[in-house]
N, C-alpha and C positions, 0 to 999 in steps of 0.2 A: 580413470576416465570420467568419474562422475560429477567430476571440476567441472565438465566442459559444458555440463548443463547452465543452458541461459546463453553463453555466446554466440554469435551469426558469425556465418561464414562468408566468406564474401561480402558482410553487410548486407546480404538479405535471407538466410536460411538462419532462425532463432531453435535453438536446437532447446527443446522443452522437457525431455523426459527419456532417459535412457528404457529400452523395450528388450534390448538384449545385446550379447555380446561372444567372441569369436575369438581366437587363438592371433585371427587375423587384422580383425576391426569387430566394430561397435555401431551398432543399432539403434538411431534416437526418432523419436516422433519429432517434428517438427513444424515448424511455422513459416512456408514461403511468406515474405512480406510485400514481395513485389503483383503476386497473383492474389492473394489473401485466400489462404486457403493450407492444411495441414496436408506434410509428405514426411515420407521415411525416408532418412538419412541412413547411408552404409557410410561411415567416417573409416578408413585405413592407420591401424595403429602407427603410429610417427617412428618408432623402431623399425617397424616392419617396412616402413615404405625405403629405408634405407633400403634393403634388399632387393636388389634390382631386378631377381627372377620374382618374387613376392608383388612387387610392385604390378611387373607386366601381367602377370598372374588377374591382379585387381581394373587393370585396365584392361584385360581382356574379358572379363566379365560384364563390364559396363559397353563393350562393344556388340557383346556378341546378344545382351538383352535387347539391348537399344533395335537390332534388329527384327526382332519379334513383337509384334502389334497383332495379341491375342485376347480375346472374352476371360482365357484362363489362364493366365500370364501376367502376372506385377510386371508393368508398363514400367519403365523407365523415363525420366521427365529429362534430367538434367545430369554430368557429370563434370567436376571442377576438383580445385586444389586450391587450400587454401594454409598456408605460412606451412608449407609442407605434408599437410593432411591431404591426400586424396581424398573422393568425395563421389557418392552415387544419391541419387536422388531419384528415388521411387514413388510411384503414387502409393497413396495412406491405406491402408486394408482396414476400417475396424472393426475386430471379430475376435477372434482366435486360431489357432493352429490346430490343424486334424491331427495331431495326436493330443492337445485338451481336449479336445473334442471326445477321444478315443478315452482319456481316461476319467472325464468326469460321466460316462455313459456307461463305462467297461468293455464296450461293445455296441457296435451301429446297427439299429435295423436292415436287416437284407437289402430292401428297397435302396434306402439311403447309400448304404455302403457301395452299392452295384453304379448307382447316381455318381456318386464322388471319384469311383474308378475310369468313370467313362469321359468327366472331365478332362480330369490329370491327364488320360489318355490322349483326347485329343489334344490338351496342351502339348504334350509330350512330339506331337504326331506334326504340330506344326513347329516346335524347335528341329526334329529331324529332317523334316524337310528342307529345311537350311543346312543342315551335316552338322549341327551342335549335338551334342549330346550330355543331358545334364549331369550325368555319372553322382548325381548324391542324391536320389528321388528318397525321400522319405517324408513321413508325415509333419514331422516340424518342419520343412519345407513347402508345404501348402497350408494358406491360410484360407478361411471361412470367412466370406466379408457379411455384411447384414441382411444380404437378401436370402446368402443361402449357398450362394455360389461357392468351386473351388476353383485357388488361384494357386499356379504353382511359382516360387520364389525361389531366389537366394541359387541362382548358377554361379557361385564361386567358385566352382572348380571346374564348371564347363568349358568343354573344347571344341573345336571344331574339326570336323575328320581330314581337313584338308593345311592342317597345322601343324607341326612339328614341333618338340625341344621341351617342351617346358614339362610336359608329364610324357615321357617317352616311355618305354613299354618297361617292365619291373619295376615300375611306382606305383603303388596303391595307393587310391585316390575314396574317400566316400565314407559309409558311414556304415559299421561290421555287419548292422543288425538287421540289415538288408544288400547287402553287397552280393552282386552278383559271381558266382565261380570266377570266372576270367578275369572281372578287377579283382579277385580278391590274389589271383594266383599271380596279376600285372602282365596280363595280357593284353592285346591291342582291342579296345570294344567298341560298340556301336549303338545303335539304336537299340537293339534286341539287349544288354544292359542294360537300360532301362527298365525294359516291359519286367525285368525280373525283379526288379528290384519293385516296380509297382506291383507287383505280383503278390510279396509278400506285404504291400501296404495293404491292399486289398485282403489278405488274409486274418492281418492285425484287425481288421475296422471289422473281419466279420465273426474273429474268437473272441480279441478282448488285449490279445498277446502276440507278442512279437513270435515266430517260430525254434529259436533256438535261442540258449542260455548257453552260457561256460565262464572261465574263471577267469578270461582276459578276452579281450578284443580278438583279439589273433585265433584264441579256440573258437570263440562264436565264428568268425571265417571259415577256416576249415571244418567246422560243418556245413555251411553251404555248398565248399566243395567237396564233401563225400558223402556224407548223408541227405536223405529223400526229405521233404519237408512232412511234418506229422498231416497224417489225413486230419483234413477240414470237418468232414463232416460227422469224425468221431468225436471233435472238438466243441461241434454245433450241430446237432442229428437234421435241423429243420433247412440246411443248405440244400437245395437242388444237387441232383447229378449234376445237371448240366454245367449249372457256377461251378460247382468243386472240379469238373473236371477243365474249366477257363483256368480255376487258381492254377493246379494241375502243369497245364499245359506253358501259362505264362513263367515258373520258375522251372520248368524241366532243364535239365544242366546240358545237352547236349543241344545245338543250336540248330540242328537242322529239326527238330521237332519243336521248338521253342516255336510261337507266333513270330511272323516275319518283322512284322511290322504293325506300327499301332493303331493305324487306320482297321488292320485284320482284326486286333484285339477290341477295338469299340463297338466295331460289329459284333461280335460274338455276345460282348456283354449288353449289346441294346436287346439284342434276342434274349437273354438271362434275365432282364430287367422288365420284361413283358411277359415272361413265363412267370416270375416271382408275383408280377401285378395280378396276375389272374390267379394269382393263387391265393393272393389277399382279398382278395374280391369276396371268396367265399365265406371270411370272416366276420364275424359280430360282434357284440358286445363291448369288453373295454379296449380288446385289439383295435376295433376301429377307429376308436375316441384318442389311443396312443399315434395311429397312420396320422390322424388331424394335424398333431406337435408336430410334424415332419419339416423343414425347411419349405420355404415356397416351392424354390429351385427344383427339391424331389418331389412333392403335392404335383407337380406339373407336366411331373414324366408319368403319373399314376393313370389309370382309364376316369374318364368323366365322372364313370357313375360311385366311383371313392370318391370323389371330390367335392362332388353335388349332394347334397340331401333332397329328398322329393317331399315338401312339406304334406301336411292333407289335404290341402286345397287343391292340389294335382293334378286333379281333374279340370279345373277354373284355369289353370295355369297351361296346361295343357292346350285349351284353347284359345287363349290369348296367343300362345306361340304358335300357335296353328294359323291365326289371323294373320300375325305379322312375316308367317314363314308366304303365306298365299299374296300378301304386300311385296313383299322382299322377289319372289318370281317374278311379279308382274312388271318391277323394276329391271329385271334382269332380261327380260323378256323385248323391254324397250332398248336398252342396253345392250341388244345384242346388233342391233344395227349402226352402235357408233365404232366409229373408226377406228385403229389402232395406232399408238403412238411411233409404231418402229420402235428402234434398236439405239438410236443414237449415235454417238459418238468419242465415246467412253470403251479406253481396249480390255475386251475380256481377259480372264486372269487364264492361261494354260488349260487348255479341253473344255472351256464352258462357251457358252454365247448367252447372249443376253435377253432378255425374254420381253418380248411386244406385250404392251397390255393397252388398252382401251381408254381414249383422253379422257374418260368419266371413273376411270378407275381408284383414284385416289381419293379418300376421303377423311375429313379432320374425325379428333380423338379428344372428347375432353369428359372423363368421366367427373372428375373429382370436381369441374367449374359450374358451367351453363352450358354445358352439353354443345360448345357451337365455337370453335374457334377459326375466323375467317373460313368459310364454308366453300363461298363462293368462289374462293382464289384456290381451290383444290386442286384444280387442273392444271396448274399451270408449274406443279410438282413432277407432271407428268410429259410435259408437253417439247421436252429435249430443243428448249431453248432459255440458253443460259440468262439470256438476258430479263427473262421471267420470274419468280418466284413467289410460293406463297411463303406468308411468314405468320408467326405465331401472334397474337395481342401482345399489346403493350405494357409490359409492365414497370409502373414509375417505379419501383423499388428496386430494381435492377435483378430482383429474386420470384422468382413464379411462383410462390407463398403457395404451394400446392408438391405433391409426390412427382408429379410430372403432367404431362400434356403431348398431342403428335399427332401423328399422320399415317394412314395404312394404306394398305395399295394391292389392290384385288389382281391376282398373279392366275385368273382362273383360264383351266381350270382348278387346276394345282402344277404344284413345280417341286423338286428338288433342287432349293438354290441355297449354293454356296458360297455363294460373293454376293452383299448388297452395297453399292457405291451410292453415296453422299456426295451431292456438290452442293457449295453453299456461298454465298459473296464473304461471309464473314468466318473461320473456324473459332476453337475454343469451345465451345460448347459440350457435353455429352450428351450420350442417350443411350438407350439399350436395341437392341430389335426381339423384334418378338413375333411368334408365327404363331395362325390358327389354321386347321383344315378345315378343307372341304365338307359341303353336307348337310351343317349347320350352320345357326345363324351368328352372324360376329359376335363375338363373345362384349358385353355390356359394359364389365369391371376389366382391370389388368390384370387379376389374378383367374379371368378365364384363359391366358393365353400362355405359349409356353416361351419364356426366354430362350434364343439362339444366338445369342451375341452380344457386344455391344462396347462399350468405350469415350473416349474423349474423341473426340473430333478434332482433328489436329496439324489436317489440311484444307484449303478447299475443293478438293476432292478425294474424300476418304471413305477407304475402304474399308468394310467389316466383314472378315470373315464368319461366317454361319455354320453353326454344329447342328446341320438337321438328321444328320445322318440318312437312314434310308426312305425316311419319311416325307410325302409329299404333302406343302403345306399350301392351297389359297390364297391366305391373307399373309401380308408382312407389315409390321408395324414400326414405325421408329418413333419410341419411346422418348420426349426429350427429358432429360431431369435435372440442367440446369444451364444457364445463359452463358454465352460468351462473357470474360470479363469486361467490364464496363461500359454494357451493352443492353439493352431490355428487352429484346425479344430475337427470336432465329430464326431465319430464313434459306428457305428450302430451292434451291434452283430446280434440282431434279434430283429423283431416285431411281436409277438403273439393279435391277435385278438380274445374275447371274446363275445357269445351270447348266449341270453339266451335258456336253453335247447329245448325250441319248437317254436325256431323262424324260422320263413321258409325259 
């Protein structure tokens, strides 16, 4: 297959560089030539697509992704055929896979690993909510893009629970070394196959190893079905109760004690993930300097006061922030007699409504420039008339020669939201969103704030779901970090913020 490096498919996908390969198909970086811009190629081996259940097999993975429009989820762009190759086309991840990840480290910091689990989760949590279910969760299936994030990939064998035929029940589907009981015995599974099979990912990121060995694929299986997984924290003494007994609970082989569902499982571990921060807190020396290397992604789930050094001017510093917090009231104070935007016009997503904020409430983002990007057309972000919008500066290079630039939008007093919708005259563009709380003052840089989402912008009114989980944030930001194609700057009609109906 390593001929095929250098041909387009279609005459626009230049396939540059084989990255991996599959029983089924083959894996190439590639070069959209018509967007200008690198994707990943899943190519269907030409034998194989003879196979008519093989084939539908491939085209139902490219269905069932295409459906899923998540922060932790390899997007799907494109899927075609070409002189009988099938064909998916992926956005570009570049980073690595959590298991290099897992064995150039031996093992993940607590923090990180509890981080990385909670991702996958809610990936996991938003393919189940459509009845997919990825049935091959493993660590070569999630890659690490360069902020830090994880993405989970590669539902090739995913189905949907409302689908028949193609993996009917006494097919074993997935990968030994994390296979849950029930696929490994071909039984009919669900969501809760997954959580186990993250279970043991999660176990790998926090020994170093996979839980069980034997002499073939098949023994490693039936161990998962008869034998208890090794205690964790004989494996690693500095695990919490608490995590070991999530690990615990997430691969427990009987299902009615298994987590239901993996909404229940993020919760638990966003609690494990604040009990381990506080436990770090209390450390010194080079432990602290090692928390620093952490991924941005996990620096962000960490408390302020890991993240922050308090230089010795602290005192100086202190009240300078004192000044501007006594500034920042006073504006808030006048602030509180401007009106509210309403709700709009935009349908909330299933149990949320949409949250009023204040026509002064949006305000631009430019750390990295001149601190001032169209200031004055802030409002008009806000103001749930389409016909409005602010927009970014103009850039003749058609590239924002910078990390990014945006816009935030004070949700006070605080919100737990979970949908923020994007309308815009123009798509194609990305951005990230990104939340701060309550309390304090907007954080100055980007790396005050904690990513909750984010993506390509792909309609003119698109939605990004948000992983805040239980937390109530203030501020929301949408991050842009790069332009529509052939286009110099993005324009904002409105940003509707969504929460759930009895969040406070």
């Amino acid at each position: 297959m390593s001929t095929l490096v250098g041909m387009r498919l279609n005459g626009r996908y230049r396939l540059d560089a084989q990255v991996g390969a599959g029983g089924m198909s083959t894996v190439y970086r590639a070069f959209d030539a018509t967007l200008e811009r690198p994707v990943a190629i899943k190519l269907m081996h030409r034998e194989i697509a003879r196979d008519s259940d093989q084939l539908e097999r491939f085209r139902r993975e490219a269905r069932a992704v295409a459906r899923l429009s998540h922060p932790y989820i390899v997007g799907v762009i494109d899927a075609g055929e070409d002189e009988g190759r099938p064909y998916i086309v992926f956005e570009f991840i570049a980073g690595e896979t959590l298991k290099e990840r897992i064995r150039r480290q031996e093992r993940l910091p607590i923090e990180e690993a509890i981080a990385y689990a909670i991702e996958i989760a809610t990936a996991l949590g938003a393919a189940h909510a459509r009845n997919i279910v990825h049935r091959d969760v493993k660590p070569q299936n999630v890659l690490i893009d360069e902020e830090g994030s994880a993405k989970v990939t590669d539902f090739g064998i995913a189905r949907s629970l409302d689908d028949e035929g193609l993996t009917a029940d006494g097919r074993v589907l997935g990968t030994t070394d994390y296979v849950s009981p029930e696929q490994a015995l071909g039984h009919v599974v669900n969501g809760q196959s997954d959580l186990y099979s993250l279970g043991v990912v999660l176990y790998e990121m926090l020994v170093g190893d996979v839980p069980f060995h034997g002499e073939s694929q098949v023994a490693v299986a039936m161990k998962h079905v008869r034998e208890e997984l090794p205690d964790v924290q004989r494996r690693r003494p500095e695990v919490s109760a608490t995590l070991a007994a999530i690990v615990e609970q997430m691969t427990d082989k009987d299902l009615t004690r298994r987590h239901p569902d993996a909404a229940t499982v993020v919760s638990e571990l966003e609690n494990a993930l604040a009990i381990e921060a506080a436990r770090s807190g209390e450390i010194t020396g080079e432990a602290t300097a090692v928390l620093r290397t952490l991924p941005e992604s996990t620096k962000r789930r960490l408390p302020l006061r890991m993240r922050w050094h308090v230089p010795l001017l602290g005192l100086v510093a202190l009240v300078l922030v004192g000044a501007a917090a006594i500034a920042f009231l006073a504006r808030e104070a006048r602030d509180n007699t401007t009106r509210g935007t309403g709700v709009g016009k935009v349908d909330p997503p299933p149990n949320t409504k949409a949250v009023s904020v204040r026509s002064s409430s949006a305000t631009d983002f430019d750390p990295l420039g001149d601190d001032e990007e169209h200031s004055s057309a802030t409002p008009l972000a806000v103001d749930k008339d389409p016909r409005t919008a602010w927009d970014t500066e103009t850039y003749t290079s058609g590239d924002l020669q910078k990390d990014g630039v945006g816009l935030y939008v004070d949700a006070r007093p605080a919100t737990r939201a979970q949908t923020l919708v994007v309308e815009t005259p123009k798509a194609g563009w990305r951005a990230a969103v990104y939340a701060a709380p309550a309390g304090k003052a907007v954080p100055k840089a980007i790396d005050g704030w904690k990513r909750v989402g984010g993506g390509a912008v792909r309609s003119r009114e698109h939605r990004f779901k948000l992983s805040t989980g239980s937390s109530a944030y203030r501020y929301y930001l949408v991050w842009i970090t790069r332009l529509p194609p052939d286009a110099k700057k993005v324009e904002i009609s409105d940003i509707t913020i969504f929460a759930p109906r009895r969040a406070s």
